[in-house]
C-alpha positions in Angstrom: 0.0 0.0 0.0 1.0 3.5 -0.7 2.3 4.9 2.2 1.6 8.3 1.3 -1.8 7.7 0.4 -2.4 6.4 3.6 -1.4 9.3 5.8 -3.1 11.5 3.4 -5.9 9.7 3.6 -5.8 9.2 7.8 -5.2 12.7 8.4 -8.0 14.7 5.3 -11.0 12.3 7.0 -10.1 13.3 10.1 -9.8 16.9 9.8 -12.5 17.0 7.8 -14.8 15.1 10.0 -13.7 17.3 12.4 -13.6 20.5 10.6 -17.5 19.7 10.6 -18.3 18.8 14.4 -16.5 22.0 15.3 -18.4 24.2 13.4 -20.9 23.3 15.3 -19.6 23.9 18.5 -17.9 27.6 17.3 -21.4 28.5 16.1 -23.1 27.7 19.5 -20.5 29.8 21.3 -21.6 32.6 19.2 -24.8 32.7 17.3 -27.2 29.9 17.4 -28.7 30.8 20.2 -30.1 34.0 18.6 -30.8 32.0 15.1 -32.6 29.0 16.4 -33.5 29.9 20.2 -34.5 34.1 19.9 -37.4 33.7 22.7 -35.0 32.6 25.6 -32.8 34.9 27.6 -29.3 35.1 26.2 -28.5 32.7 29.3 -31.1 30.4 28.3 -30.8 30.4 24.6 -27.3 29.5 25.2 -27.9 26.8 27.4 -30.1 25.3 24.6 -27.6 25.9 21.9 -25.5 23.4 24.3 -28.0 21.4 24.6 -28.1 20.7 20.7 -24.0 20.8 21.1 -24.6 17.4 23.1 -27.1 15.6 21.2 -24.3 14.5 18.8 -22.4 13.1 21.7 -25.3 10.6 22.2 -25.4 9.5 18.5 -21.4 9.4 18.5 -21.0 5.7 20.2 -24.4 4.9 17.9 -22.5 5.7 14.9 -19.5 3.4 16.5 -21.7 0.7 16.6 -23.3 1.1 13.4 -20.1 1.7 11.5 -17.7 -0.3 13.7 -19.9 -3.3 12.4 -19.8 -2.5 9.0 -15.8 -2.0 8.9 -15.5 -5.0 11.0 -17.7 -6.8 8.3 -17.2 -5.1 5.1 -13.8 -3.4 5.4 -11.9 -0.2 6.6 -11.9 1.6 3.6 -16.0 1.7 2.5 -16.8 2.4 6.2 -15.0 5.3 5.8 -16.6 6.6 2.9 -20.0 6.4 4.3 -19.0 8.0 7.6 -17.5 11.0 5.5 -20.8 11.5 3.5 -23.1 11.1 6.3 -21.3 13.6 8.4 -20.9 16.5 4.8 -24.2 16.0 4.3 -25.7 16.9 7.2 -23.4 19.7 8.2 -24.3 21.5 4.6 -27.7 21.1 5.7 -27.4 23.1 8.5 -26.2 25.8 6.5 -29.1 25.8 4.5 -31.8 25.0 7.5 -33.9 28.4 8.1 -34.0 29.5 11.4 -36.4 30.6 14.1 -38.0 33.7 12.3 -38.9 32.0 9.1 -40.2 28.0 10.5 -40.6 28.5 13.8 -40.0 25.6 16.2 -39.5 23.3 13.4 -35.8 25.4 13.1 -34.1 24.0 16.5 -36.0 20.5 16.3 -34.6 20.0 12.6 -31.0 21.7 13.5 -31.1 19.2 16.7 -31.7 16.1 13.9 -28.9 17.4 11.8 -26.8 17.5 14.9 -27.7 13.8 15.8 -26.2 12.6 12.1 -23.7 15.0 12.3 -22.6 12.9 16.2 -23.5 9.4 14.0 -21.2 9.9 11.4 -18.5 11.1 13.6 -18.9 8.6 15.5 -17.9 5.8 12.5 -14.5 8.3 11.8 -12.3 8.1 14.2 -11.8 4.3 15.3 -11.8 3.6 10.7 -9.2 6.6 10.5 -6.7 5.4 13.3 -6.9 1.6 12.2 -6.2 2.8 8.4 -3.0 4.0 9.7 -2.1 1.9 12.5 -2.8 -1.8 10.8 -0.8 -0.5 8.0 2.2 0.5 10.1 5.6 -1.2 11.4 5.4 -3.2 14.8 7.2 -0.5 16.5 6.0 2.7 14.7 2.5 2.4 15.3 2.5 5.6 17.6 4.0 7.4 14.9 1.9 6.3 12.2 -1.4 7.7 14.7 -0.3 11.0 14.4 -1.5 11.8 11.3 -5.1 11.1 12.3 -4.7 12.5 15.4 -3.5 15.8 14.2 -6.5 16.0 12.1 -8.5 17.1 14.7 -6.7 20.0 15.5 -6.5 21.1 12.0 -10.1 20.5 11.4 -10.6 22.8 14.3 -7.9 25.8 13.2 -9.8 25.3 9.9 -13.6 26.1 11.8 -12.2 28.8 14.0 -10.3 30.7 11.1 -13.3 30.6 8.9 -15.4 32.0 11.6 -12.7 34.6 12.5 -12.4 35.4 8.5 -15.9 36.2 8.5 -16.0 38.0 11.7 -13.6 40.2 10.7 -14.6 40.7 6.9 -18.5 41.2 8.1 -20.4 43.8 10.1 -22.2 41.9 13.1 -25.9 41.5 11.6 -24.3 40.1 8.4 -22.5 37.6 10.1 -25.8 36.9 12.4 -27.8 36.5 9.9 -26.4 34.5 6.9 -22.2 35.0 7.6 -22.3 32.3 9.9 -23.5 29.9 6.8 -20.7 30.4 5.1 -18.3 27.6 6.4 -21.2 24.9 6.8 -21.7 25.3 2.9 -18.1 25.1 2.4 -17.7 21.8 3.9 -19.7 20.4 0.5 -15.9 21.3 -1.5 -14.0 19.1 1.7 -15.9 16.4 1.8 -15.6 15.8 -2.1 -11.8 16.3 -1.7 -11.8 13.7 1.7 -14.0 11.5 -0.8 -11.6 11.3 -3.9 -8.8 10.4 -1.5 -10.3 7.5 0.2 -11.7 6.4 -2.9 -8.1 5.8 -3.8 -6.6 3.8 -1.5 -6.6 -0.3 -0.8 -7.6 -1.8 2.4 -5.6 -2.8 5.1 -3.0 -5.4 5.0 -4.6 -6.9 8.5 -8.2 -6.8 7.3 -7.0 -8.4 4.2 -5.5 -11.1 6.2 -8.5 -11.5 8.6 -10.5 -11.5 4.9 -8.1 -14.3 3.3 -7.9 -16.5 7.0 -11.8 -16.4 6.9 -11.0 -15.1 10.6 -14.1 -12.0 10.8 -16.3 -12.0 13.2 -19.7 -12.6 12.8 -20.9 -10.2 15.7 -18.3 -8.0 16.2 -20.3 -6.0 19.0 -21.5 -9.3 20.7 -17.8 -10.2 20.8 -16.2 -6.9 22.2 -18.6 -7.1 24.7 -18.0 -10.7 25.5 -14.9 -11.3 25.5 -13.4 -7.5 26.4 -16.2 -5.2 28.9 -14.2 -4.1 31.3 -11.2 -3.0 29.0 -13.4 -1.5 26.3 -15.2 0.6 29.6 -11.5 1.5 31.3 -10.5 2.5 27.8 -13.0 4.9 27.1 -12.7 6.2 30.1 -9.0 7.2 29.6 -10.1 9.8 27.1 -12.6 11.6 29.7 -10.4 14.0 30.4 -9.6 15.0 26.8 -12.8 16.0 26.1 -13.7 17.9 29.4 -10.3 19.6 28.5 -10.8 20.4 25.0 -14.5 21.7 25.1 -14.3 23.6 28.4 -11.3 25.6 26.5 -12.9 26.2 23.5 -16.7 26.1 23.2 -17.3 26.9 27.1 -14.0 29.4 26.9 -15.5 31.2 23.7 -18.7 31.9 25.1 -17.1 32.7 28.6 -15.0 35.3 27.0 -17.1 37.1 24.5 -20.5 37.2 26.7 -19.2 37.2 30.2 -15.7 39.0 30.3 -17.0 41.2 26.5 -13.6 40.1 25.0 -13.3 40.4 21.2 -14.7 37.7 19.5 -11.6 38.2 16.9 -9.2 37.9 19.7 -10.8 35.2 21.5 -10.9 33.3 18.2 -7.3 33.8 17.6 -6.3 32.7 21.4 -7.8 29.6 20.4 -6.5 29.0 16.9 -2.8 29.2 19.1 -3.9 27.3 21.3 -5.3 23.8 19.1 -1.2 25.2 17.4 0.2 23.9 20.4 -1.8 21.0 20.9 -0.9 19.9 17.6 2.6 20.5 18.4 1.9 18.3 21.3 0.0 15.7 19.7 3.1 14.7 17.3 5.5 14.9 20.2 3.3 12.5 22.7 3.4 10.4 19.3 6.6 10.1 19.1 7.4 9.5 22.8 5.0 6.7 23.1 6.5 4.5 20.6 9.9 5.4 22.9 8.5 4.8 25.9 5.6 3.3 26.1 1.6 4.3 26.0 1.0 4.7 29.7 3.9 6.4 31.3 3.0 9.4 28.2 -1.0 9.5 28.9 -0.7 9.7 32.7 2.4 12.4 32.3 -0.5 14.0 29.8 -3.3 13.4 32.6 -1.4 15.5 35.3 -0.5 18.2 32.8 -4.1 18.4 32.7 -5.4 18.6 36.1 -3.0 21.2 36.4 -4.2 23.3 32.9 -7.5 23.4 34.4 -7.3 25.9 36.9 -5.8 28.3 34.5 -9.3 28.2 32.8 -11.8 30.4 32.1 -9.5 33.4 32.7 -6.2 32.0 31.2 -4.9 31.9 27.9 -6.1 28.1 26.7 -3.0 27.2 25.1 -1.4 25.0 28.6 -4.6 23.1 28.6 -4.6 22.2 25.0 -1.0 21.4 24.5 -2.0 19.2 27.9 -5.2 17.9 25.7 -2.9 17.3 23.0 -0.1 15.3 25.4 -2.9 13.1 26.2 -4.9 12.3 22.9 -1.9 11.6 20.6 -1.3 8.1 22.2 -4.5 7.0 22.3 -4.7 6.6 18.3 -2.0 3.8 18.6 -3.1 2.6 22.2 -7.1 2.4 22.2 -6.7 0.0 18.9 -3.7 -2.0 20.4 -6.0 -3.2 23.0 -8.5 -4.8 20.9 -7.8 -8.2 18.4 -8.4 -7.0 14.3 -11.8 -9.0 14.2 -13.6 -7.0 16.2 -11.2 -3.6 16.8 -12.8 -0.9 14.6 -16.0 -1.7 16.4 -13.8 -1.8 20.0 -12.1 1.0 19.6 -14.6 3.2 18.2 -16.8 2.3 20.6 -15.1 3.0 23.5 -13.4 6.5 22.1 -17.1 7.4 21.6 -17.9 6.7 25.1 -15.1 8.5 26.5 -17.0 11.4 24.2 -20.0 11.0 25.4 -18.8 11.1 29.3 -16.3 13.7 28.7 -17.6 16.1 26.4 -21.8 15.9 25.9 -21.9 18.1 28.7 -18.9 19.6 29.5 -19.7 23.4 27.5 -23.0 22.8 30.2 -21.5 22.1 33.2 -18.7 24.8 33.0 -21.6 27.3 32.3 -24.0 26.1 35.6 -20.2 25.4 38.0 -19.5 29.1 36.9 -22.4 30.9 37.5 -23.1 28.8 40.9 -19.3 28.7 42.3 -17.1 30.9 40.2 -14.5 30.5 38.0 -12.5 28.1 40.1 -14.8 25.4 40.1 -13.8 24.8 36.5 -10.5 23.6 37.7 -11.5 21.2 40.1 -13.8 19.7 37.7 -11.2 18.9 35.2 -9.7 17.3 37.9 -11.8 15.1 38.6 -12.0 13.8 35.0 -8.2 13.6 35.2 -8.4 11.3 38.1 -11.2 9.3 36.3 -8.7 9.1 33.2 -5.3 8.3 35.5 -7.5 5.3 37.1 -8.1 3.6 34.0 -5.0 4.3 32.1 -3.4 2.5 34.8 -6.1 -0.5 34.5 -5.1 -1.1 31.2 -2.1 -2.9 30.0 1.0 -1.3 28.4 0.6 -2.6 24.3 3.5 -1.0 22.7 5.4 -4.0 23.3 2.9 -6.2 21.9 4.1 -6.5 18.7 1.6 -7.7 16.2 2.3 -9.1 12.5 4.6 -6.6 10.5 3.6 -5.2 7.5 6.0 -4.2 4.6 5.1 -1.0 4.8 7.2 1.9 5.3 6.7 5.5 6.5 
C-alpha cells in the first residue's frame, strides 16, 4: 500500500470530519442561540444551543456501533466513505436549515436532527481513521503512524475557527448573524468531495485483508467486544474523559465565557484559540513520538497531570497550557485504544469506547462549566477537570502497556 496515500488519507477524514463537528460547536458559542433559540434569555438560549451541542455526543457511540460493524464486516476503507458522506451531508444542511424567524419551532428540532447525524457519522470516523494508519504500520511505529489522524482534529478545528474569524472580521455583526455564519457549513460540500476522492483511492488494510483471506471476521463484532473484552473497552473509554472535558471547556465553554461574560473580542478570542489547538498539535506529534519510545501509559498519565493542572488556568487563562496538555494526552491514544483490541472486532472496539469517552467527557462539559461558573465561580472549572483527570489516571493505569505487543509486521514503510 502506498504509504503516502495512507497518511493523506488518515489525516484529510479526520480533519474534515472534524472540521464539521466543530463548526458546530464555534457557532453555538456565538450565534445559534439567537438564530434557532430568539425567545429565551441570552442565558437560556445559550444553554439550549448546548443542549443541541450534546445531542451528537449521544449518536457518537451509535455511529461506532453502526459503523464499527460495517468496517469489521465489510472493510476499513467503504466504512470510511459512508461516515465522511453522512457527516458532509448533514453539516451543509445546517447551513441551509432556516432559522427561528422563518419556520418557527421546526428550526431547533430540525437543527437538533442534523446534529444527531452529524454525532452518528463522527462517530464511524475516528476508530476507521486510526486503524487505516495503525494496521498499516511497522510493529514499532505504530504511535507514529497515529499522528497523522490525530492531528486532524486539531487542524479541522484551526480550519472552523479561522473561517469564523475570517468572517467576523470581513463582516459587520448583523451580516455575520444573519447569513455569515452559513458560510463555512456550505463550504464543507468542496471538503468532503476532496476527503471522498482520496479514500476512494486507497486499498484496504493489510490486516483486514489477512483477517478476509484467513476467513477469521467475526460474525458479531459488538456481541464479541462485549463478551470477550467489557471491562477494557469501559477503562478505555474512560481514559479519554479528560480529553474532552479539557478540549470543550477551553474552546466552546472558553469562547462563550470570554465574548459574553468578560466582553472580549470575538476576533481575539478566536485567535487565542487557533494558538492554542497550534500547540496541541505540536503536542500531539511529540506525545506520538514518545510513546512509541516509551511506552503508552507512562505518556498519557504524564499528559493526565498536565491536565489537572491546565485546568485551573481556565476560564480566565490563555487556553494554550490546557490544550497542548489535551494534545499530550490524545496523541497516544490513536495507537493505544486499537492495540487493545484483536483486528476482528477492533474498529468496532475502539470506536466504541473512544465514543464513550465522548459521550462522558464532552456531551456536557460546555453545560456544566456554564452552571459550575455561574453557581461557584471560575474556580470550580478547575477542580472539575480534575476530577476527569483522576477518572482518566485510574483507567490508564487498569489497562495494559501494548506498545510492546508487537503484532504481525507489514511491509510497509513511512
Amino acid at each position: 500500500m502506498n504509504t503516502r496515500r495512507v497518511a493523506v488519507a488518515s489525516f484529510v477524514g479526520t480533519a474534515i470530519e472534524f472540521y464539521d463537528f466543530y463548526l458546530y460547536g464555534t457557532a453555538a458559542a456565538l450565534v445559534l442561540n439567537s438564530a434557532f433559540f430568539p425567545t429565551l434569555s441570552p442565558v437560556a438560549g445559550s444553554l439550549a444551543a448546548f443542549s443541541t451541542f450534546a445531542v451528537a455526543f449521544i449518536a457518537r457511540p451509535l455511529g461506532a456501533l453502526l459503523f464499527g460493524h460495517l468496517g469489521d464486516r465489510r472493510g476499513r476503507k467503504s466504512t470510511l466513505v459512508a461516515s465522511l458522506l453522512v457527516m458532509g451531508l448533514s453539516t451543509v444542511a445546517i447551513g441551509l436549515l432556516p432559522g427561528y424567524a422563518q419556520i418557527g419551532v421546526a428550526a431547533p428540532v430540525l437543527l437538533t436532527l442534523l446534529r444527531f447525524l452529524q454525532g452518528l457519522g463522527l462517530g464511524g470516523e475516528w476508530g476507521g481513521a486510526t486503524l487505516l494508519a495503525n494496521e498499516c504500520a511497522p510493529a514499532n511505529r505504530k504511535g507514529w503512524y497515529s499522528t497523522f489522524p490525530q492531528v486532524g482534529p486539531a487542524v479541522g478545528f484551526a480550519l472552523a475557527s479561522g473561517s469564523f474569524l475570517v468572517l467576523s472580521t470581513t463582516l459587520g455583526d448583523e451580516a455575520f448573524r444573519e447569513w455569515g455564519w452559513r458560510v463555512p457549513f456550505l463550504a464543507s460540500a468542496v471538503l468532503v468531495l476532496f476527503g471522498l476522492k482520496v479514500r476512494l483511492t486507497i486499498a484496504e488494510t493489510p490486516e483486514f485483508a489477512r483477517l478476509v483471506q484467513d476467513r477469521e471476521r467475526s460474525s458479531k463484532p459488538l456481541v464479541d467486544m462485549l463478551r470477550e473484552t467489557p471491562t477494557r473497552l469501559m477503562s478505555a473509554g474512560g481514559a479519554i474523559v479528560v480529553c474532552y472535558v479539557l478540549f470543550y471547556v477551553s474552546t466552546t465553554f472558553g469562547l462563550a465565557y470570554a465574548t459574553k461574560t468578560l466582553h472580549e473580542q470575538r476576533d481575539d478570542v478566536l485567535l487565542d484559540q487557533i494558538a492554542a489547538v497550534a500547540a496541541m498539535a505540536l503536542a500531539t506529534v511529540i506525545a506520538c513520538r514518545a510513546a512509541d519510545r516509551f511506552g503508552r501509559k507512562p505518556v498519557l498519565v504524564t499528559g493526565c497531570l498536565a491536565a489537572l493542572a491546565a485546568g485551573f488556568t481556565l476560564p480566565d487563562g490563555h487556553p494554550v497550557f490546557a490544550l497542548a496538555a489535551m494534545g499530550w494526552v490524545y496523541g497516544p491514544l490513536g495507537a493505544f485504544l486499537p492495540e487493545l483490541f484483536p483486528a476482528r472486532f477492533r474498529y468496532s472496539a475502539s470506536s466504541f469506547a473512544y465514543n464513550l469517552g465522548g459521550v462522558l467527557g464532552g456531551a456536557l462539559a460546555p453545560t456544566i462549566a456554564t452552571y459550575l461558573v455561574a453557581a461557584h465561580g471560575p474556580r470550580a472549572i478547575g477542580w472539575y477537570v480534575a476530577a476527569a483527570a483522576a477518572v482518566s489516571v485510574a483507567c490508564v493505569l487498569l489497562l495494559p502497556e501494548t506498545y510492546k505487543a508487537r503484532s504481525r509486521p507489514t511491509s510497509v514503510r513511512l
